[in-house]
Gaussian input, Z-matrix of N, CA and C with variables (Angstrom, degrees):
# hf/3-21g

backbone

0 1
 N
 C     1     B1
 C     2     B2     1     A1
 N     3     B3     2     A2     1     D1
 C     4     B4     3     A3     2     D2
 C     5     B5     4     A4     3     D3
 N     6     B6     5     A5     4     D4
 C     7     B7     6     A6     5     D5
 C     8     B8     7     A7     6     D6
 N     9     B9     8     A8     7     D7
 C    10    B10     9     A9     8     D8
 C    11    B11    10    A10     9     D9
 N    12    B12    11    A11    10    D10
 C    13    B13    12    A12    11    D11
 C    14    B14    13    A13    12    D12
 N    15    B15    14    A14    13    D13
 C    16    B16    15    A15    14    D14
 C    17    B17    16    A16    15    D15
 N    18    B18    17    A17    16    D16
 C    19    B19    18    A18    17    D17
 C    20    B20    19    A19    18    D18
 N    21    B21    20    A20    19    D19
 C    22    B22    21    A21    20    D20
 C    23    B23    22    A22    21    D21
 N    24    B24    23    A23    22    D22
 C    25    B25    24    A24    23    D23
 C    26    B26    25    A25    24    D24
 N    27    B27    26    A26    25    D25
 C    28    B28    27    A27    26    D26
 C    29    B29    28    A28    27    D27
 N    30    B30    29    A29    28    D28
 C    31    B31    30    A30    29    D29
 C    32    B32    31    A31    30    D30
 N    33    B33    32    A32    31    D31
 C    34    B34    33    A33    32    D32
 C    35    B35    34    A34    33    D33
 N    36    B36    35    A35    34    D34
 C    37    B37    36    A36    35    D35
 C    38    B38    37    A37    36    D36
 N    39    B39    38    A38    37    D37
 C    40    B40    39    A39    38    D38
 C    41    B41    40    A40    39    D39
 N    42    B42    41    A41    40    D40
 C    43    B43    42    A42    41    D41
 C    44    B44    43    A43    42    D42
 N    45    B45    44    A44    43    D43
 C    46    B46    45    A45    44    D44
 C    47    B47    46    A46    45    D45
 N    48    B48    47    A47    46    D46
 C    49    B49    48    A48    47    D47
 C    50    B50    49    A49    48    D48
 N    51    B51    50    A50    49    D49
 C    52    B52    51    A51    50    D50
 C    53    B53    52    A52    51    D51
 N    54    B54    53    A53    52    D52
 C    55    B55    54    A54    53    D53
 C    56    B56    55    A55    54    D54
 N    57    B57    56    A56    55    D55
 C    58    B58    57    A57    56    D56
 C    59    B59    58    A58    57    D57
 N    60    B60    59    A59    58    D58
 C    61    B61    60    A60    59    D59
 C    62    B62    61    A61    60    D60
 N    63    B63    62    A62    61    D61
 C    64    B64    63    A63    62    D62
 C    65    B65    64    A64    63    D63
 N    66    B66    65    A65    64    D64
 C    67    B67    66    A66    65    D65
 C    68    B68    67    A67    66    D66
 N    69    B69    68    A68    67    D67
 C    70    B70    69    A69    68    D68
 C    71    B71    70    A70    69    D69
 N    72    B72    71    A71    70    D70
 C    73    B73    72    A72    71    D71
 C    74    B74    73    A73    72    D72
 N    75    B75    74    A74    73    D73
 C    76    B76    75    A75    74    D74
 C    77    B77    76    A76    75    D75
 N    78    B78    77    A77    76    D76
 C    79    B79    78    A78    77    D77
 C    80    B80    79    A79    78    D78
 N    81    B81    80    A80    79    D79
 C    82    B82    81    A81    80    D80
 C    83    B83    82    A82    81    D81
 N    84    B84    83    A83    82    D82
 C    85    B85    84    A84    83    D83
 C    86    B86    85    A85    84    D84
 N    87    B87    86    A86    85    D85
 C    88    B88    87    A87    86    D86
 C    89    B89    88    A88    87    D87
 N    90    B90    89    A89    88    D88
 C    91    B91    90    A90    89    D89
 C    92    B92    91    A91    90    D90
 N    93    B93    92    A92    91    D91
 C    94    B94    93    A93    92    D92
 C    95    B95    94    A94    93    D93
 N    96    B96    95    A95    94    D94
 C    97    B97    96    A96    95    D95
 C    98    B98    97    A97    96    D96
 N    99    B99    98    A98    97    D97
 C   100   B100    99    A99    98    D98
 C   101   B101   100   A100    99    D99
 N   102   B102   101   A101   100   D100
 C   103   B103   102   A102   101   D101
 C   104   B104   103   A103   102   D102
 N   105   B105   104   A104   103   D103
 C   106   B106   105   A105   104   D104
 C   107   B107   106   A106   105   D105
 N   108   B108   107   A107   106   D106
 C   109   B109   108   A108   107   D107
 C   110   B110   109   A109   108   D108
 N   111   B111   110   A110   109   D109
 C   112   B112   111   A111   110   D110
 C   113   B113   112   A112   111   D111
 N   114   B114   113   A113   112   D112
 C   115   B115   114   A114   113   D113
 C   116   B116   115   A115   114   D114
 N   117   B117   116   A116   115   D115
 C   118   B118   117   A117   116   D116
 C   119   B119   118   A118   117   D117
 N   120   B120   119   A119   118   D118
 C   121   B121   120   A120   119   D119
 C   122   B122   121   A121   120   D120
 N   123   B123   122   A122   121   D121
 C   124   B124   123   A123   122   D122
 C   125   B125   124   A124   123   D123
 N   126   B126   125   A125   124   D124
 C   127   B127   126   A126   125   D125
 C   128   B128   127   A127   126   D126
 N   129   B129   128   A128   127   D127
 C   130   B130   129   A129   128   D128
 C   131   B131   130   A130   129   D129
 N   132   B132   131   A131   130   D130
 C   133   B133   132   A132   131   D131
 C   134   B134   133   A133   132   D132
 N   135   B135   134   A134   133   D133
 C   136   B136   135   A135   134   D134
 C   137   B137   136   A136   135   D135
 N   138   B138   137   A137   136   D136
 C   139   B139   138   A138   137   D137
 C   140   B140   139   A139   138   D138
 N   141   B141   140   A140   139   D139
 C   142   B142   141   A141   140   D140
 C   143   B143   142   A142   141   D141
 N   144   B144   143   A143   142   D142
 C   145   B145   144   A144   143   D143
 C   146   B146   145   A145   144   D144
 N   147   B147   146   A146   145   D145
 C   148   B148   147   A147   146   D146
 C   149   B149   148   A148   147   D147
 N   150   B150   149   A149   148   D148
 C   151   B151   150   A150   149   D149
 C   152   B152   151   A151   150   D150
 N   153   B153   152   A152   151   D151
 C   154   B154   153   A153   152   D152
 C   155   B155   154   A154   153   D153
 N   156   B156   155   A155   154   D154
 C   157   B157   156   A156   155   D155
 C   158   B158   157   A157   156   D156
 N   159   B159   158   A158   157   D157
 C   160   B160   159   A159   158   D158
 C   161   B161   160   A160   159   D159
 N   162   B162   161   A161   160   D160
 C   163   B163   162   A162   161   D161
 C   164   B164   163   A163   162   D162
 N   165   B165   164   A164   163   D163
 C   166   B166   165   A165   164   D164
 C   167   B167   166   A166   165   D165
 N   168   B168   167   A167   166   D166
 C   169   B169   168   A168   167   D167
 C   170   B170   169   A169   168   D168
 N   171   B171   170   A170   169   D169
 C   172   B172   171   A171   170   D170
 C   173   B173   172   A172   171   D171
 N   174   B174   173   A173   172   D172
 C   175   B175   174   A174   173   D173
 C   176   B176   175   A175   174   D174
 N   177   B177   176   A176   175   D175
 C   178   B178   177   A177   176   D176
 C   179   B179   178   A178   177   D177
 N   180   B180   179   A179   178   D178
 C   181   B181   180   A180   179   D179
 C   182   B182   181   A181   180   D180
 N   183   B183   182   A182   181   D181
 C   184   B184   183   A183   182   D182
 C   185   B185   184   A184   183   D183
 N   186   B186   185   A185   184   D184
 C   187   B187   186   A186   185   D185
 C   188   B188   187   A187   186   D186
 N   189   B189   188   A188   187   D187
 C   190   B190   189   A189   188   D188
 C   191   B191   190   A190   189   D189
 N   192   B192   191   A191   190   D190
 C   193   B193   192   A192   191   D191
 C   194   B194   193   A193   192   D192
 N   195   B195   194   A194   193   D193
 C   196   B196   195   A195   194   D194
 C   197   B197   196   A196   195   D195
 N   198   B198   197   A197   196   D196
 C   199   B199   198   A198   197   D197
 C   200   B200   199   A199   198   D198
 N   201   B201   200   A200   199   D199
 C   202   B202   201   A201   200   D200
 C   203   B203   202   A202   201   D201
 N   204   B204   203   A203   202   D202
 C   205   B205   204   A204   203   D203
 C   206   B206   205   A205   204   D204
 N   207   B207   206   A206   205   D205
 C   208   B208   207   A207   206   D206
 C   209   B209   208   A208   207   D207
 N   210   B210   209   A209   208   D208
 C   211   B211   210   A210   209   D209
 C   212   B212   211   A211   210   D210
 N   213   B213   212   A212   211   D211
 C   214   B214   213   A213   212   D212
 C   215   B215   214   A214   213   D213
 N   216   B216   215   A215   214   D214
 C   217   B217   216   A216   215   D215
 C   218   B218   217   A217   216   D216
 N   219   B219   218   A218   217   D217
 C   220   B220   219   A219   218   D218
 C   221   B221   220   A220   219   D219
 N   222   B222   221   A221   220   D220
 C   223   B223   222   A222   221   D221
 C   224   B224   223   A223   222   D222
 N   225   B225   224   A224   223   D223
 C   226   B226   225   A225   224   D224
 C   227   B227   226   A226   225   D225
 N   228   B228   227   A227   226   D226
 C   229   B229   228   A228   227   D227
 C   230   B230   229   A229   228   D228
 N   231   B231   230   A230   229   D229
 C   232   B232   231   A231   230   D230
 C   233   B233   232   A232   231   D231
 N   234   B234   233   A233   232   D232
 C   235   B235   234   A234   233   D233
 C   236   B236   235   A235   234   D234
 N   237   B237   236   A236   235   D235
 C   238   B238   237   A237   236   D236
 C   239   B239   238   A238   237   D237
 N   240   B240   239   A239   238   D238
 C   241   B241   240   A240   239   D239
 C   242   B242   241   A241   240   D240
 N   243   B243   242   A242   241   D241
 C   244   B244   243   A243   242   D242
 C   245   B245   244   A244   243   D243
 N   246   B246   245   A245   244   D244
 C   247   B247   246   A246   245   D245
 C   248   B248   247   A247   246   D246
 N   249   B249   248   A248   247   D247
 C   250   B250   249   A249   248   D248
 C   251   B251   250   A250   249   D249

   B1=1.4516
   B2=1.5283
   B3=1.2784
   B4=1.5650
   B5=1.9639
   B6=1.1084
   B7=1.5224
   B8=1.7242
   B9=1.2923
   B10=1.7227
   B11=1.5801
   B12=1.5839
   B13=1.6965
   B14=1.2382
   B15=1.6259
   B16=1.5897
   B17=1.1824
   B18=1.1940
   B19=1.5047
   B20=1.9905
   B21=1.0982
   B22=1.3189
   B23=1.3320
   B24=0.7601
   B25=1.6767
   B26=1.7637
   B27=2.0103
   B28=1.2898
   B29=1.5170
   B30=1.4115
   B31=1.6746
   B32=1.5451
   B33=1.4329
   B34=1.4986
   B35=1.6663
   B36=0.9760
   B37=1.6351
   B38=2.0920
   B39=1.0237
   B40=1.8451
   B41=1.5550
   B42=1.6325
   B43=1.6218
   B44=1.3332
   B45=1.7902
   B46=1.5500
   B47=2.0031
   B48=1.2235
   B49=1.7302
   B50=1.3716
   B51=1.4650
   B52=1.7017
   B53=1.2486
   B54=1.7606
   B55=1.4774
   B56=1.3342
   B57=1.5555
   B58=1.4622
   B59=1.2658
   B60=1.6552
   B61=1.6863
   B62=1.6845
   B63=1.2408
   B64=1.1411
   B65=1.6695
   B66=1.3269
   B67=1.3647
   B68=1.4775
   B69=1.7285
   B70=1.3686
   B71=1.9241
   B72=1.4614
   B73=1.3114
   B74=1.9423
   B75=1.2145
   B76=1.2476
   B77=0.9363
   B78=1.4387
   B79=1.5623
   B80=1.6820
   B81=1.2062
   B82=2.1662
   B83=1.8545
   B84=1.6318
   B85=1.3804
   B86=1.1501
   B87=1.8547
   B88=1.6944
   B89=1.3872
   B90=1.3990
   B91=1.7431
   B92=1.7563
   B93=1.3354
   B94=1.5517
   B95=1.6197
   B96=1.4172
   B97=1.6283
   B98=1.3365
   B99=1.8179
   B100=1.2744
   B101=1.7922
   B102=1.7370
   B103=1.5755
   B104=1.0368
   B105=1.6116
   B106=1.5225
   B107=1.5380
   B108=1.0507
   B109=1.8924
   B110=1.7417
   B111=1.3942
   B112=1.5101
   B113=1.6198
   B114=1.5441
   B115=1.2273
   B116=1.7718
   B117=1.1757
   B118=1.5011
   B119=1.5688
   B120=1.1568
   B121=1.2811
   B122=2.0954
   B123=1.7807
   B124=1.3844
   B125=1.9269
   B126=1.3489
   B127=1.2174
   B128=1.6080
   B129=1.3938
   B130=1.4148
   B131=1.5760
   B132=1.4752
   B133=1.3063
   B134=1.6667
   B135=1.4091
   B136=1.1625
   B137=1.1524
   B138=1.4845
   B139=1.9655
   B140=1.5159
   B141=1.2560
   B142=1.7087
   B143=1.5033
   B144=1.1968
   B145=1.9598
   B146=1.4760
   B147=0.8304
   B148=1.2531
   B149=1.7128
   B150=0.7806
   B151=1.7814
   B152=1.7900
   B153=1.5532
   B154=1.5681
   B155=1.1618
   B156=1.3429
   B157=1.8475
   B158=1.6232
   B159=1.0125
   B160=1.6303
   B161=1.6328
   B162=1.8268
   B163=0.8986
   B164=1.7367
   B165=1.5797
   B166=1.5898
   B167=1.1819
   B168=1.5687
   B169=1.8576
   B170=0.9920
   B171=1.4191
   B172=1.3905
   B173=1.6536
   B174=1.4508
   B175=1.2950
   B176=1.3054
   B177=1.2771
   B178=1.5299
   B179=1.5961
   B180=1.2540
   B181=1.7263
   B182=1.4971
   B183=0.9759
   B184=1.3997
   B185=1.4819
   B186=1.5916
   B187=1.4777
   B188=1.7702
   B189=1.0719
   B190=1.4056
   B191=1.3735
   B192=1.2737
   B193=1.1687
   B194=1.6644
   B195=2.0579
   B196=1.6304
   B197=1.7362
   B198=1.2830
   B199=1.6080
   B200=2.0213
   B201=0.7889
   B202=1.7271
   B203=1.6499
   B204=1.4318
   B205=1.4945
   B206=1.7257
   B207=1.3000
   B208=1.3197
   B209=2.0984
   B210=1.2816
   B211=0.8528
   B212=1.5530
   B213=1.7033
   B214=1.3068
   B215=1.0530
   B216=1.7794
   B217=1.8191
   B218=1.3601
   B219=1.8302
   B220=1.4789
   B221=1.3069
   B222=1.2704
   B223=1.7981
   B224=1.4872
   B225=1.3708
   B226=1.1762
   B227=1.5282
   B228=1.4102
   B229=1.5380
   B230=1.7873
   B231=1.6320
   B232=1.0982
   B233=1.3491
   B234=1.7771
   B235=1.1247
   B236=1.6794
   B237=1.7380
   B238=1.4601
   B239=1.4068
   B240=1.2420
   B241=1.8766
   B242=2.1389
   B243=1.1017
   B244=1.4344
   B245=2.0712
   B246=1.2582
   B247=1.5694
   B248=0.9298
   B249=2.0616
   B250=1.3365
   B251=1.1583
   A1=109.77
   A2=119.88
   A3=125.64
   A4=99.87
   A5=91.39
   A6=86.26
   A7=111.29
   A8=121.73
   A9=140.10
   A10=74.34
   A11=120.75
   A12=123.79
   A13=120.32
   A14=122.29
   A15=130.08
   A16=120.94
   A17=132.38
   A18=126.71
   A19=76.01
   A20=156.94
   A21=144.32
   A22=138.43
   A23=99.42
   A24=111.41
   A25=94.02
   A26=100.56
   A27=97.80
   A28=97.20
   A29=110.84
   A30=107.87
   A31=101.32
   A32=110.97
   A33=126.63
   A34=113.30
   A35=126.80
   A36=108.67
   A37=93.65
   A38=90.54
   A39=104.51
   A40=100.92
   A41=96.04
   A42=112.67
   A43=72.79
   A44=96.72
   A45=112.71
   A46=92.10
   A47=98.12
   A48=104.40
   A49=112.41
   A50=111.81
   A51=88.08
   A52=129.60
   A53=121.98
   A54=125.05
   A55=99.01
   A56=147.06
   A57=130.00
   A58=106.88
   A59=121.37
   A60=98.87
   A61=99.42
   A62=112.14
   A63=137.22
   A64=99.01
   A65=122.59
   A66=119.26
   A67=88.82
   A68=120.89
   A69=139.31
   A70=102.30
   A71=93.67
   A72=106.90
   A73=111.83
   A74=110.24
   A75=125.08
   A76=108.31
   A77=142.60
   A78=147.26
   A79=116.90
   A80=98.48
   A81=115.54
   A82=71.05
   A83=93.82
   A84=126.30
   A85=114.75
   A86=102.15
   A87=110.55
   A88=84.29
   A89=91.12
   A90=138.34
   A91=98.78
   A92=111.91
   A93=106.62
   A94=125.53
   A95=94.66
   A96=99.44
   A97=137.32
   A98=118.67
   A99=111.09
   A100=101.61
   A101=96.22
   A102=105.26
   A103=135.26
   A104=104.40
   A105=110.55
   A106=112.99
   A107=116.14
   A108=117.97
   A109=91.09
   A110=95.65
   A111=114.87
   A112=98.78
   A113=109.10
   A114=115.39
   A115=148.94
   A116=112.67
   A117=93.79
   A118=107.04
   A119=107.00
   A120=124.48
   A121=107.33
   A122=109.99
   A123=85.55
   A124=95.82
   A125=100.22
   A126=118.26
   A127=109.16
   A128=137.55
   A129=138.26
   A130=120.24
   A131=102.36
   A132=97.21
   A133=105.83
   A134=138.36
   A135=124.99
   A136=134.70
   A137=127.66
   A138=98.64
   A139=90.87
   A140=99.03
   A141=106.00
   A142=103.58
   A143=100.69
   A144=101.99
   A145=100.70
   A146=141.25
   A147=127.75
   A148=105.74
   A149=141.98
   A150=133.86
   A151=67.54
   A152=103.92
   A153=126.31
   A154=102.76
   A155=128.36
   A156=117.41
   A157=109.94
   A158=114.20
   A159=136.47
   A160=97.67
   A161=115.66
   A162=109.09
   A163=109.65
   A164=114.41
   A165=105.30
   A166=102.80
   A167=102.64
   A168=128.60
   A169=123.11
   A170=132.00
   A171=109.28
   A172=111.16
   A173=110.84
   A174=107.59
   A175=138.82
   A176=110.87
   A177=97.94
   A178=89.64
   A179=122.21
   A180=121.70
   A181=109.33
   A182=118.09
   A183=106.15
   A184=106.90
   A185=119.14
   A186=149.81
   A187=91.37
   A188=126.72
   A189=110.51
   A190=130.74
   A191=144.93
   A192=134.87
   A193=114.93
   A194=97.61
   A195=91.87
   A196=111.27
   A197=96.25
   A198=99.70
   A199=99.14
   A200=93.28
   A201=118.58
   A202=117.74
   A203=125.98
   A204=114.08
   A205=124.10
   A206=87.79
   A207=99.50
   A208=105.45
   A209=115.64
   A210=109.71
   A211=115.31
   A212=125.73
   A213=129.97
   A214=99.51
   A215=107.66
   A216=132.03
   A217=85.71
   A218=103.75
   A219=107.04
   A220=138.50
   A221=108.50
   A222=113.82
   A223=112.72
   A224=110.58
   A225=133.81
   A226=104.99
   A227=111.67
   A228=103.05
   A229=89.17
   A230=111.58
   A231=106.39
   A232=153.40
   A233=138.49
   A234=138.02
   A235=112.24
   A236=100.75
   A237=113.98
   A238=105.95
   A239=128.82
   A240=140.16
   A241=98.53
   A242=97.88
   A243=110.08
   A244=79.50
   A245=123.40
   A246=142.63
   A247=136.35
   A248=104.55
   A249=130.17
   A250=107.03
   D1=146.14
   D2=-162.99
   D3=-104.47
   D4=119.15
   D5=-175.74
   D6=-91.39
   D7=112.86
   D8=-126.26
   D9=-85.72
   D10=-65.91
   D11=179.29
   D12=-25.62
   D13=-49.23
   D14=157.44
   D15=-56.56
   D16=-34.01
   D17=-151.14
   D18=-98.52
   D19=-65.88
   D20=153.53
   D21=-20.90
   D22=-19.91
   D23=175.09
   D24=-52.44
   D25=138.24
   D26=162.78
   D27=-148.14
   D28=150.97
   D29=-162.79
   D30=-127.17
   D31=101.90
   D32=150.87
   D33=50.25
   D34=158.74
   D35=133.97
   D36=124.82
   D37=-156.16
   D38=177.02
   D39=-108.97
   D40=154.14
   D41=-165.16
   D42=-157.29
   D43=157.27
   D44=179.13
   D45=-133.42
   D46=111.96
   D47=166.29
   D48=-48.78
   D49=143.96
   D50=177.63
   D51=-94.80
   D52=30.45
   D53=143.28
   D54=-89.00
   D55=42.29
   D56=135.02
   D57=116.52
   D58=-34.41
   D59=-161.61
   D60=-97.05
   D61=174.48
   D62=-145.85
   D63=-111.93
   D64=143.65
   D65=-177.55
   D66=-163.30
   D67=139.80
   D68=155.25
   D69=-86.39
   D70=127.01
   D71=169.85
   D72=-101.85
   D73=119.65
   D74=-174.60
   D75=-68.11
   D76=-52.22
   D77=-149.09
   D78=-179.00
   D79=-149.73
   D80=-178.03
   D81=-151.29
   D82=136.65
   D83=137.11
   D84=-118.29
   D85=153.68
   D86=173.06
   D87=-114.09
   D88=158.35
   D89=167.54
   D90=-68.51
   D91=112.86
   D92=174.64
   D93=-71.66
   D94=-17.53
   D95=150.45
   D96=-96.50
   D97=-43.07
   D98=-154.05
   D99=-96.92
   D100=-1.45
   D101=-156.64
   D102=38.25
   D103=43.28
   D104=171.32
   D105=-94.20
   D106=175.48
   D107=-157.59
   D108=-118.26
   D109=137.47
   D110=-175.78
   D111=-137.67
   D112=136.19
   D113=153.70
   D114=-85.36
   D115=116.25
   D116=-162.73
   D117=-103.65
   D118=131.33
   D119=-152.59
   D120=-141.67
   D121=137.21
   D122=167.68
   D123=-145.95
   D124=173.47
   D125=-166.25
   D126=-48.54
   D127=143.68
   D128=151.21
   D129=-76.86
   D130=-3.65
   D131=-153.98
   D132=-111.72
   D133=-167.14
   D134=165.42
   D135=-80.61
   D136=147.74
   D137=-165.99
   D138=-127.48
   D139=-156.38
   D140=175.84
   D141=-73.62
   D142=125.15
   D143=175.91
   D144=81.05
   D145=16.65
   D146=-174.93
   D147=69.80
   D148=9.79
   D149=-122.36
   D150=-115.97
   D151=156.92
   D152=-175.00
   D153=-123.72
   D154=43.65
   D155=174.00
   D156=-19.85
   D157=150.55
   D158=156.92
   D159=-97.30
   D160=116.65
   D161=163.09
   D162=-123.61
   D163=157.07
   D164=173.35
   D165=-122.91
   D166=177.20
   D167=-175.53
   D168=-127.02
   D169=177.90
   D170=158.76
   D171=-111.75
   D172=122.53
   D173=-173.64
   D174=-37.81
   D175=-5.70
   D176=-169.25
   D177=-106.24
   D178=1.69
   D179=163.38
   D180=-100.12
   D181=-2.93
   D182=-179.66
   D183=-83.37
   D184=-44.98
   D185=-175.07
   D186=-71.03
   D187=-53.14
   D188=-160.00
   D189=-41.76
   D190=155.37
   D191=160.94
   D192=-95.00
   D193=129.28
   D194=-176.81
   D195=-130.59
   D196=162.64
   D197=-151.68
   D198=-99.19
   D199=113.50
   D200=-178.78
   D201=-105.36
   D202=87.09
   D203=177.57
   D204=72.93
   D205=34.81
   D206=178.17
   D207=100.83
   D208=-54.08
   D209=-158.28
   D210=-71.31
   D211=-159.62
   D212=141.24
   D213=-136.85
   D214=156.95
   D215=176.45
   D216=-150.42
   D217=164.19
   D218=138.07
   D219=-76.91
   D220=154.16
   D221=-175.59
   D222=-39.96
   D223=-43.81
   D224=-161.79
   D225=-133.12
   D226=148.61
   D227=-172.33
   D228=-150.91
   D229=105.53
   D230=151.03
   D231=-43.00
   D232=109.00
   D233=-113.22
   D234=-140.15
   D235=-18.18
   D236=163.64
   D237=155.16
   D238=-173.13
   D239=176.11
   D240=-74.37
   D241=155.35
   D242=-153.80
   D243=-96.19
   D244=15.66
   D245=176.54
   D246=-94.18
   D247=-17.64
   D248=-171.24
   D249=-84.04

């Protein structure tokens, strides 16, 4: 039996989207109603104003694997501790 809680698990740190830019993911939020799991995550890179929005997802799209030009990757590809 596949334990669904494991296969979700996502741990902290830097991820690289796979058009290139770089984002530290902070944590998992739940939905106080639907208790669905969201990732909160914000840019590495420079934005307007310098300003660092906090943006979230919904985890099971952040984790997914998607097919681009024939190939597959993940959306997101963990890249090291947000320490490095």
């Amino acid at each position: 039996m596949i334990d669904n809680e494991k296969k979700t698990e996502l741990k902290p740190g830097k991820y690289r989207h796979f058009k290139g830019k770089e984002y530290e993911v902070i944590g998992i939020a739940q939905h106080s109603e639907t208790l669905d799991k969201f990732v909160v995550y914000k840019p590495l890179y420079e934005t307007k104003g310098n300003f660092h929005p906090l943006w979230v997802r919904p985890l099971s799209m952040f984790i997914e694997i998607i097919e681009r030009d024939g190939k597959s990757f993940p959306r997101f590809e963990y890249i090291g501790s947000s320490e490095e």
